[in-house]
C-alpha positions as CSV (number, residue, x, y, z in Angstrom):
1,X,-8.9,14.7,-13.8
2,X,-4.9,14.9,-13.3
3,X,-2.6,12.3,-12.8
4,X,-3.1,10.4,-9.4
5,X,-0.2,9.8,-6.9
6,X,-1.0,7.4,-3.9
7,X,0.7,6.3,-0.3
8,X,0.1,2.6,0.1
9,X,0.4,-0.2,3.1
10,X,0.7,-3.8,1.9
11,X,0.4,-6.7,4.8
12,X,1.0,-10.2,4.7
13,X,-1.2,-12.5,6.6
14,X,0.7,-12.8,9.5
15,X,0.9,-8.6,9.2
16,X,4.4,-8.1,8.2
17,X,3.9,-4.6,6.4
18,X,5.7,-2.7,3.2
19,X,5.0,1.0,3.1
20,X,5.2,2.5,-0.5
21,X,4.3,5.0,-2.9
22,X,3.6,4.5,-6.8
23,X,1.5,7.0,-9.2
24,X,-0.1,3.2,-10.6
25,X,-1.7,2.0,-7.6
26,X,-3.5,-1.5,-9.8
27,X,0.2,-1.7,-11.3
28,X,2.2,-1.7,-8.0
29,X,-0.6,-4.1,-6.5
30,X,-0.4,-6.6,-9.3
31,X,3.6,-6.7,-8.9
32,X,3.2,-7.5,-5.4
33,X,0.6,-10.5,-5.6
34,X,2.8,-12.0,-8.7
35,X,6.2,-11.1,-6.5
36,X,7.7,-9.9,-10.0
37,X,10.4,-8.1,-7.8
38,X,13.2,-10.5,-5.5
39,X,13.5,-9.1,-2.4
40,X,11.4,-8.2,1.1
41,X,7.9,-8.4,-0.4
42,X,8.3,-11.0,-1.8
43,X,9.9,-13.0,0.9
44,X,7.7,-11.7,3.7
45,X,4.9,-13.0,1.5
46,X,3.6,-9.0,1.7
47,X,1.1,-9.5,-0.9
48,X,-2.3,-7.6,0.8
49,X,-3.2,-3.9,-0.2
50,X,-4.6,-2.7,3.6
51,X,-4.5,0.7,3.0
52,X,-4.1,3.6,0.5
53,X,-4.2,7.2,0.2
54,X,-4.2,9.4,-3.1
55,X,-3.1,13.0,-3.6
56,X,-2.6,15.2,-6.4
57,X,1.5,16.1,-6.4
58,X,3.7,13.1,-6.1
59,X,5.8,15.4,-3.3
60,X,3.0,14.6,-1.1
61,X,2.4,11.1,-2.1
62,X,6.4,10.5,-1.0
63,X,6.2,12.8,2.3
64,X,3.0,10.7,3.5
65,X,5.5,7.4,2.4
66,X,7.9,8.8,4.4
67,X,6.2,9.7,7.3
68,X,4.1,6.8,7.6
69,X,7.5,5.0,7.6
70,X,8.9,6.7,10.3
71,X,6.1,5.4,12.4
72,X,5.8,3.1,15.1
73,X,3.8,-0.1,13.8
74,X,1.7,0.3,16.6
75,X,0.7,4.0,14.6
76,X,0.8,2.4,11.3
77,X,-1.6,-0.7,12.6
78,X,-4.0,2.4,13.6
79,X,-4.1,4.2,10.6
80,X,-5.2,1.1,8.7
81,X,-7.6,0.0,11.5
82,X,-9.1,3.4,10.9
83,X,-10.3,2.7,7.3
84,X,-10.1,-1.2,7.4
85,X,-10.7,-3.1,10.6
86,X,-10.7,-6.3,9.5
87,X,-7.0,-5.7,7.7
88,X,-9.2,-7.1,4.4
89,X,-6.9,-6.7,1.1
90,X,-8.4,-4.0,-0.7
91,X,-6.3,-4.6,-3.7
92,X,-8.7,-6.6,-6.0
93,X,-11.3,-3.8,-5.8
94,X,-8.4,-1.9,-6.8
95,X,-7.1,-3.5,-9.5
96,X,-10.8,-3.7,-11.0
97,X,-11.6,-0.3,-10.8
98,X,-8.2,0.3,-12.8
99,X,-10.1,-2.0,-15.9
């Protein structure tokens, strides 16, 4: 299997949400729950993977980020309520299945 490129939502409790896109989704998760980068992540306390997406070219993965952040939150609340109702942080499943 090739190399993996993904489209990711993060959410702090009080939903504040930080639309990215990384080709190490564990990696990107881990620097967001240890706020290794300054800045509005780590401020916002944005520390909760709600949603993800993979795809095969990384010119997909960054038209999806781009798209998705073009939305109204109202949209972007959707699309995660889609996969994950309850807004649970999906990142430690994540970061295990990376192991």
């Amino acid at each position: 299997m090739g190399e993996r490129y993904y489209a990711y939502i993060m959410a702090s409790r009080s939903r504040v949400l930080y639309v990215g896109m990384t080709n190490n989704l564990a990696r990107s998760v881990r620097e967001h729950k240890q706020k290794d980068a300054d800045g509005f992540t780590a401020r916002y306390n944005v520390t909760r993977l709600v949603w993800y997406r993979a795809f095969p070219r990384p010119q997909d993965a960054i038209a999806a980020e781009k798209k998705i952040k073009g939305w109204l939150r109202k949209k972007k609340a959707a699309l995660i309520e889609e996969k994950n109702p309850s807004w649970n942080d999906l990142g430690p499943a994540v970061m295990e299945e990376a192991r």
